[in-house]
N, CA, C and O atoms as a MOPAC input file, in Angstrom:
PM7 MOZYME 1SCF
protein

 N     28.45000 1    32.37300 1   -19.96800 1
 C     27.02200 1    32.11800 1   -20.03500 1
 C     26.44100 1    33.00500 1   -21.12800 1
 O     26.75900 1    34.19400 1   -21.14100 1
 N     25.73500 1    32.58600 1   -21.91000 1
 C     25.15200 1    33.14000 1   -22.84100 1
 C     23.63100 1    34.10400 1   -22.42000 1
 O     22.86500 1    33.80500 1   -21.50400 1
 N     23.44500 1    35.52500 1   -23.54100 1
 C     22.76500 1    36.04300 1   -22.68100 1
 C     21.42100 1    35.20400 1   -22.01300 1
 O     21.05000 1    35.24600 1   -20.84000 1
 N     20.78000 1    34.38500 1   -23.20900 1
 C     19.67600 1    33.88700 1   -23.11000 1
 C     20.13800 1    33.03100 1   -21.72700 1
 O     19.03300 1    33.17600 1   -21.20400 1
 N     20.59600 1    32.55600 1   -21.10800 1
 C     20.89900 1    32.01400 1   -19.98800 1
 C     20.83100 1    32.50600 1   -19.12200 1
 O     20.35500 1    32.03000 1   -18.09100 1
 N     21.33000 1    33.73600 1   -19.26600 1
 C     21.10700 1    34.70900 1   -18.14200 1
 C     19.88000 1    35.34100 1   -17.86200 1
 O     19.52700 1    35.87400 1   -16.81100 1
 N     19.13300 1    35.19100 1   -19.16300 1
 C     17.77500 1    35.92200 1   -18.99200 1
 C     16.44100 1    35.22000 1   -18.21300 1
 O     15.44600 1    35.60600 1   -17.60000 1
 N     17.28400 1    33.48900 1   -18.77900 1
 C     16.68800 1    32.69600 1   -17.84500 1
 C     16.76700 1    32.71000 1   -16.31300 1
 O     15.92600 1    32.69900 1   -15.41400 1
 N     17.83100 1    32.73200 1   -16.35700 1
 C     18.20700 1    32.52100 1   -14.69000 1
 C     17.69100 1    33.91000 1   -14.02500 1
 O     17.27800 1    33.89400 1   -12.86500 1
 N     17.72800 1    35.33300 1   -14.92000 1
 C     16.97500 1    36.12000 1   -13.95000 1
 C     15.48900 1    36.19700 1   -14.02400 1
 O     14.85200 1    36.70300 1   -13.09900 1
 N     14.91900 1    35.72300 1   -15.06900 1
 C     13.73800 1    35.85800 1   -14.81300 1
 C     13.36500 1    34.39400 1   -13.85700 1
 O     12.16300 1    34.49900 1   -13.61300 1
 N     13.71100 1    33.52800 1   -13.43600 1
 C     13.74100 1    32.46600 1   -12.06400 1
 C     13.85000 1    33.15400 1   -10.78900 1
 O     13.20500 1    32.78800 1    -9.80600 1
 N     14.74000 1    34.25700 1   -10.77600 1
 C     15.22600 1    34.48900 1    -9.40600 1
 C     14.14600 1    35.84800 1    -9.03200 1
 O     13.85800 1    36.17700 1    -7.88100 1
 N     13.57700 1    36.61500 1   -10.44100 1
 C     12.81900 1    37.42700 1   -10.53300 1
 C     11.20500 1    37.00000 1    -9.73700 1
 O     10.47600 1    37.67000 1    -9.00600 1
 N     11.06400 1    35.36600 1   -10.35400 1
 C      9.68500 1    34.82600 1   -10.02000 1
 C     10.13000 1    34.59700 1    -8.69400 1
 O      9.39200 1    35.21400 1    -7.92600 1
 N     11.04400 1    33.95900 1    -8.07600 1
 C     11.15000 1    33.29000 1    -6.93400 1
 C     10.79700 1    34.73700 1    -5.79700 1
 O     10.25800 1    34.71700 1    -4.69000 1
 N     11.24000 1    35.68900 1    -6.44200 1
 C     11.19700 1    37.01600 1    -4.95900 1
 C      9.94700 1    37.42100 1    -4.85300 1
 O      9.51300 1    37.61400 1    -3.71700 1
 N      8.95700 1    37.67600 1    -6.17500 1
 C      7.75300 1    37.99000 1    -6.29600 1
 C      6.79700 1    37.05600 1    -5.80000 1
 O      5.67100 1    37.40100 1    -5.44200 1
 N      7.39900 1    35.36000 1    -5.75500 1
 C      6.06500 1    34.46800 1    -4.61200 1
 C      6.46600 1    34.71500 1    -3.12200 1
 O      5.54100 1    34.63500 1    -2.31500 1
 N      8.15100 1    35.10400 1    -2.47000 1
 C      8.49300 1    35.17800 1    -1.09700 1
 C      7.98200 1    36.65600 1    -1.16100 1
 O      7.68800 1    36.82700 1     0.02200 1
 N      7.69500 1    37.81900 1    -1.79000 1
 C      7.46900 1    39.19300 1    -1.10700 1
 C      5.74900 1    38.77700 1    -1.05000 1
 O      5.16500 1    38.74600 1     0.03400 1
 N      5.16200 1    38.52200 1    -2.13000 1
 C      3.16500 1    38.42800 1    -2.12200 1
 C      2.81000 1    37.47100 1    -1.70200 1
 O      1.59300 1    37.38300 1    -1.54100 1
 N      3.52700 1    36.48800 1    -1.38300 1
 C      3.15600 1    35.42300 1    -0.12900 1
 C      2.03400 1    34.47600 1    -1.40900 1
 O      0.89200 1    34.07200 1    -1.19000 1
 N      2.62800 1    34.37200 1    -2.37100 1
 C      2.33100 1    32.95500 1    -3.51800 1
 C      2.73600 1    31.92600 1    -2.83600 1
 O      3.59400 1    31.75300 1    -1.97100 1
 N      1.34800 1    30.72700 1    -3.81300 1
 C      2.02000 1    29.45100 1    -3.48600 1
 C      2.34400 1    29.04600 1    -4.49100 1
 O      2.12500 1    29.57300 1    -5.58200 1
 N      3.15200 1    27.63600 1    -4.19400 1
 C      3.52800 1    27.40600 1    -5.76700 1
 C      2.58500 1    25.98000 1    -6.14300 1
 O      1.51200 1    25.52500 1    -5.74800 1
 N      3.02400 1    25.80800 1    -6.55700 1
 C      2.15700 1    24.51800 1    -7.53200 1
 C      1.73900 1    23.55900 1    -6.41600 1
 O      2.51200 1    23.27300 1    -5.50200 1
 N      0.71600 1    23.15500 1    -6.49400 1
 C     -0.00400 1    22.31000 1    -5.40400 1
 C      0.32600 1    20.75100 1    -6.49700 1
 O      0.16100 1    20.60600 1    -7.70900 1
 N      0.76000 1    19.92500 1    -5.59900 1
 C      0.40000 1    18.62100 1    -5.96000 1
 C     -0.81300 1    17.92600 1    -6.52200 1
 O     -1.83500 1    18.23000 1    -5.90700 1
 N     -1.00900 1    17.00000 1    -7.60800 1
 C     -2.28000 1    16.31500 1    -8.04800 1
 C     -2.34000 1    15.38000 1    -6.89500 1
 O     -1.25100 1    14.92700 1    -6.54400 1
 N     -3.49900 1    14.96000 1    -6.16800 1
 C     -3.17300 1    13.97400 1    -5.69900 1
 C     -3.38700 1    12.22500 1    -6.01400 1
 O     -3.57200 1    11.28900 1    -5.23600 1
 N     -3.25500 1    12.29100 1    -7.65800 1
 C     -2.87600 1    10.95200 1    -7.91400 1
 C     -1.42400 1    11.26300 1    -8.21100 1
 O     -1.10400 1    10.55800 1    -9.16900 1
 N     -0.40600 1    12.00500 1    -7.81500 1
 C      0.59300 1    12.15700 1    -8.23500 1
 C      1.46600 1    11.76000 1    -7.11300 1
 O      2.52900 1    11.14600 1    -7.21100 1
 N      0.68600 1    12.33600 1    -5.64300 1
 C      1.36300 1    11.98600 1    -4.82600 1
 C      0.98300 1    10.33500 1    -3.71000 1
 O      1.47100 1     9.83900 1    -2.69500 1
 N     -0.08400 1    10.01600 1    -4.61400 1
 C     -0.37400 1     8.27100 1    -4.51500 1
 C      0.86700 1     7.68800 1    -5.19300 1
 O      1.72400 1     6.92900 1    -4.73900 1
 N      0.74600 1     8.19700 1    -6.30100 1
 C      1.85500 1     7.04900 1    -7.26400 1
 C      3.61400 1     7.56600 1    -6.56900 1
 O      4.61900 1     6.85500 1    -6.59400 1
 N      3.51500 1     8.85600 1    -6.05400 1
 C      4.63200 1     8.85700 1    -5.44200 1
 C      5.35000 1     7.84200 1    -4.04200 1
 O      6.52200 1     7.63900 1    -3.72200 1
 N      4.26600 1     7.45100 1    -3.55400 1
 C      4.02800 1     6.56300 1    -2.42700 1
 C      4.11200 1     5.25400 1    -3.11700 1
 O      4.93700 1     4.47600 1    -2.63800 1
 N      3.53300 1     4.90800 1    -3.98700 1
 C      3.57400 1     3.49400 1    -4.23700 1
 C      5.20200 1     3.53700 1    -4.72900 1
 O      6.05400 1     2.85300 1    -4.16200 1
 N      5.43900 1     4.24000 1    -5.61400 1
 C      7.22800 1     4.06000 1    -6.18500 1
 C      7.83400 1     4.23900 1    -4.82100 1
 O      8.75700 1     3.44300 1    -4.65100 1
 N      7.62600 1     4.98200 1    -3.85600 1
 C      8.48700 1     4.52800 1    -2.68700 1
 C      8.41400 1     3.32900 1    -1.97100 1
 O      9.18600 1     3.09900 1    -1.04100 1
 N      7.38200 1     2.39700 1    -2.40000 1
 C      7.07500 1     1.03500 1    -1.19000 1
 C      7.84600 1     0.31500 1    -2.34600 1
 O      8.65600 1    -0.53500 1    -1.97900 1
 N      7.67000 1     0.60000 1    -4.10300 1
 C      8.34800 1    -0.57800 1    -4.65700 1
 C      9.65000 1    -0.64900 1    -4.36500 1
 O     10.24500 1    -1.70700 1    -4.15700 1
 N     10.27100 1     0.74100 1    -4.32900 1
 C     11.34000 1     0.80400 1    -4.18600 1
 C     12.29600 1     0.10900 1    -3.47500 1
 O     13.40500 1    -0.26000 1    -3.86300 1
 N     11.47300 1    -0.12000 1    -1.79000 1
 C     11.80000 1    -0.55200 1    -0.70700 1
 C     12.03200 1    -2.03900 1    -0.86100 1
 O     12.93200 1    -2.77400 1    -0.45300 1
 N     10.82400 1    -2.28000 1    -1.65400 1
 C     10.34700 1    -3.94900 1    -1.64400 1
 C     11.22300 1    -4.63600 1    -2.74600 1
 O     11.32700 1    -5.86300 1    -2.75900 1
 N     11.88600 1    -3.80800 1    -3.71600 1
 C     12.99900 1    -4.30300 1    -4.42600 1
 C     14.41300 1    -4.33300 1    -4.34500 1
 O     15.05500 1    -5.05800 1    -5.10500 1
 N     14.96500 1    -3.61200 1    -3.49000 1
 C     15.80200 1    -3.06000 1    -2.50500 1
 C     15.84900 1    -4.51000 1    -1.61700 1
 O     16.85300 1    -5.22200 1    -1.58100 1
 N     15.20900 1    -4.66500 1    -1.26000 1
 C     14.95600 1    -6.12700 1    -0.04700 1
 C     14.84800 1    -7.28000 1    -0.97000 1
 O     15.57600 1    -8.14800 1    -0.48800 1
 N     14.20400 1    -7.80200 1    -2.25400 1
 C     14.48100 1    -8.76900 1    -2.95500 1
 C     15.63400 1    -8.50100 1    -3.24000 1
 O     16.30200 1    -9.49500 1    -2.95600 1
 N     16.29300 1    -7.68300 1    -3.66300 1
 C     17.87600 1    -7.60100 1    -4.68500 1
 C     18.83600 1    -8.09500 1    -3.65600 1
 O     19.94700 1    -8.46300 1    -4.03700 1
 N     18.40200 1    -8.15900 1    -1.90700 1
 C     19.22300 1    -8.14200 1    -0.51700 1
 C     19.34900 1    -9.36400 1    -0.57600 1
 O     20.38900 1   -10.01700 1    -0.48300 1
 N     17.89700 1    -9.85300 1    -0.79300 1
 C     17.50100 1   -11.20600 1    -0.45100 1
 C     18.01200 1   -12.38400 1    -1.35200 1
 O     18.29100 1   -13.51400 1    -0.95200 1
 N     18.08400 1   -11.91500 1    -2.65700 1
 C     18.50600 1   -12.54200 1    -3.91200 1
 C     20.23200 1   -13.31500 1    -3.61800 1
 O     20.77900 1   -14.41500 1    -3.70500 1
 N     20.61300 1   -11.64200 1    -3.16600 1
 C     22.36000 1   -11.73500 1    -3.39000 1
 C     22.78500 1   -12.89300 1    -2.04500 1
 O     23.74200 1   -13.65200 1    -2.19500 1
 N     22.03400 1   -12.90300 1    -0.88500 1
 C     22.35600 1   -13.84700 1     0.05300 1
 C     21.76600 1   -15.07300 1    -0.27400 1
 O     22.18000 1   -16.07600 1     0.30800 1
 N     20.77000 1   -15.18100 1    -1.19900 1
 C     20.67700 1   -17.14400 1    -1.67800 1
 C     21.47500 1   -17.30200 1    -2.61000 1
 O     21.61400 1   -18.45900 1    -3.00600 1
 N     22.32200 1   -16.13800 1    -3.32300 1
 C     23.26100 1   -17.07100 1    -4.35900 1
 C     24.17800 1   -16.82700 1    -3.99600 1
 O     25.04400 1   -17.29900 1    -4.73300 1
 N     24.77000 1   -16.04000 1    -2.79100 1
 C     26.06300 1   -16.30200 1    -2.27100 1
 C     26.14400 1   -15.79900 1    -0.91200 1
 O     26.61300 1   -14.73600 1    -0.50500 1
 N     25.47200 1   -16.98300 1    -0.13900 1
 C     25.15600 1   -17.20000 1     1.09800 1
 C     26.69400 1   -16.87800 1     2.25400 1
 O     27.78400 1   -17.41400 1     2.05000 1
 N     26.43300 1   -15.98400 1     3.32800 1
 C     27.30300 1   -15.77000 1     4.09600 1
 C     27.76200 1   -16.83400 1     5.10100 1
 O     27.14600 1   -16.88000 1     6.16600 1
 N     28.78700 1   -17.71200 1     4.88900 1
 C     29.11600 1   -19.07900 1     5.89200 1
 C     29.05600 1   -18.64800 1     7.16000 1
 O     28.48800 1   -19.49400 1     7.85100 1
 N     29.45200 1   -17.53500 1     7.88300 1
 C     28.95200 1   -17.24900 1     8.87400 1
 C     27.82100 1   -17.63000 1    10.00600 1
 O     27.89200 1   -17.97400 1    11.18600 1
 N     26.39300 1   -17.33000 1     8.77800 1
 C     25.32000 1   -17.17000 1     9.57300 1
 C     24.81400 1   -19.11700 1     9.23100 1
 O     23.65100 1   -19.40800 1     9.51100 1
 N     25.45100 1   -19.90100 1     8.83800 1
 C     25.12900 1   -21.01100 1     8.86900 1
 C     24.40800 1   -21.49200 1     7.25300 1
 O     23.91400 1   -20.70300 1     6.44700 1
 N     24.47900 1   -22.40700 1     7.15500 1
 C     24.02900 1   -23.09000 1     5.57900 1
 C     22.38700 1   -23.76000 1     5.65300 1
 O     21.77400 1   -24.50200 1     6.42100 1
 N     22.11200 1   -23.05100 1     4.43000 1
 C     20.56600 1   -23.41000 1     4.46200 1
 C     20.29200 1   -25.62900 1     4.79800 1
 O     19.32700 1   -26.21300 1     5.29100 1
 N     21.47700 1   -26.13100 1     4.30700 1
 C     20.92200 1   -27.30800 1     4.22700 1
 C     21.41100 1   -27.45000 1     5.48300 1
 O     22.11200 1   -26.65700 1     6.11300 1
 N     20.74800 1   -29.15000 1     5.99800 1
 C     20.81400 1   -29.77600 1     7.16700 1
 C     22.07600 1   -30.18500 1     6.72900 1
 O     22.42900 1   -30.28800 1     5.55500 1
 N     23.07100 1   -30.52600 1     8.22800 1
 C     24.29000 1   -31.50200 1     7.86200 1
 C     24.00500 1   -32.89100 1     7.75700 1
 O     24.80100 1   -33.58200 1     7.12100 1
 N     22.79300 1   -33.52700 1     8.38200 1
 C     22.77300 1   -34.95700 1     7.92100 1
 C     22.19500 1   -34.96600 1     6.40700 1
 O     21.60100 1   -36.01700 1     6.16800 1
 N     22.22500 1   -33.99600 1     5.26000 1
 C     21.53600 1   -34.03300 1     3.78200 1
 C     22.86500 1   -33.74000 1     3.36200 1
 O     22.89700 1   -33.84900 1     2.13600 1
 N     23.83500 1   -33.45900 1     3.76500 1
 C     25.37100 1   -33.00000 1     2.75300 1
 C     26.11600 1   -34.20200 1     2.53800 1
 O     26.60500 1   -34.92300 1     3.40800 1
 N     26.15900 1   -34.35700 1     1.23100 1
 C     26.42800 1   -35.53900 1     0.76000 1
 C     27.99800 1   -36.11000 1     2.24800 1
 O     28.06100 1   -37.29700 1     2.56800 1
 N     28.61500 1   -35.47200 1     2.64000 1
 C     30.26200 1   -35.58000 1     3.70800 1
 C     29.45800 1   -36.18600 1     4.85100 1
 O     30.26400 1   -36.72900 1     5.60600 1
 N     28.05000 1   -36.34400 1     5.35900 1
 C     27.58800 1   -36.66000 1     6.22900 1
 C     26.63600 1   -38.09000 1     6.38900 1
 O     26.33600 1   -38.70800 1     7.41100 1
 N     26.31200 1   -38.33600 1     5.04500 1
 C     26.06600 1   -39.56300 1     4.94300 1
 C     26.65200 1   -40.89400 1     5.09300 1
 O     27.57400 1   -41.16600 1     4.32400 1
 N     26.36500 1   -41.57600 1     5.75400 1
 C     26.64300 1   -42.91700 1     5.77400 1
 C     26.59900 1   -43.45500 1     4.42100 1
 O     25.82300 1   -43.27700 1     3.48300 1
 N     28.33500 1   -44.62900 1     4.68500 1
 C     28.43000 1   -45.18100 1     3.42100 1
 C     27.71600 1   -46.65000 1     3.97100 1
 O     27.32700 1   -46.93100 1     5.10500 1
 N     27.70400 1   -47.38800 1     2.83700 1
 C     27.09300 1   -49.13900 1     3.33700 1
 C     28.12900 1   -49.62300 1     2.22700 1
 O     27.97100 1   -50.21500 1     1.16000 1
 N     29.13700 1   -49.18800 1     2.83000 1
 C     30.53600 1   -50.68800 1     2.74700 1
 C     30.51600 1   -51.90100 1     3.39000 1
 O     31.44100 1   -52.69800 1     3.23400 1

């Protein structure tokens, strides 16, 4: 580690003892910072659930059954021979 690295890292560990001994706070949140933090967590969620939603209409689990009706699949139609 180079000294300047070190000088960093002690003057960090220097600040960190001087806010736990004088009972500092540290940086208070803006609170449009922690709005927009909230909204990136709902998009997050809500894209997370399209990307879910996406991957099961283009490659649907046979399992849970097929979106179409069986009398619309072409194997189920009546021929008129």
């Amino acid at each position: 580690m180079s000294v300047s690295g070190m000088k960093k890292q002690l003057h960090k560990a220097s600040q960190l003892l001087n806010e736990r001994l004088m009972g500092a706070e540290g940086t208070k949140l803006d609170e449009d910072f922690l709005k927009m933090e909230k909204t990136i967590a709902v998009i997050n969620l809500l894209l997370a659930e399209l990307l879910s939603r996406t991957t099961e209409f283009l490659q649907p689990n046979p399992g849970t059954g097929s979106m179409e009706r069986p009398d619309q699949h072409p194997a189920h139609r009546p021929t008129n021979i």
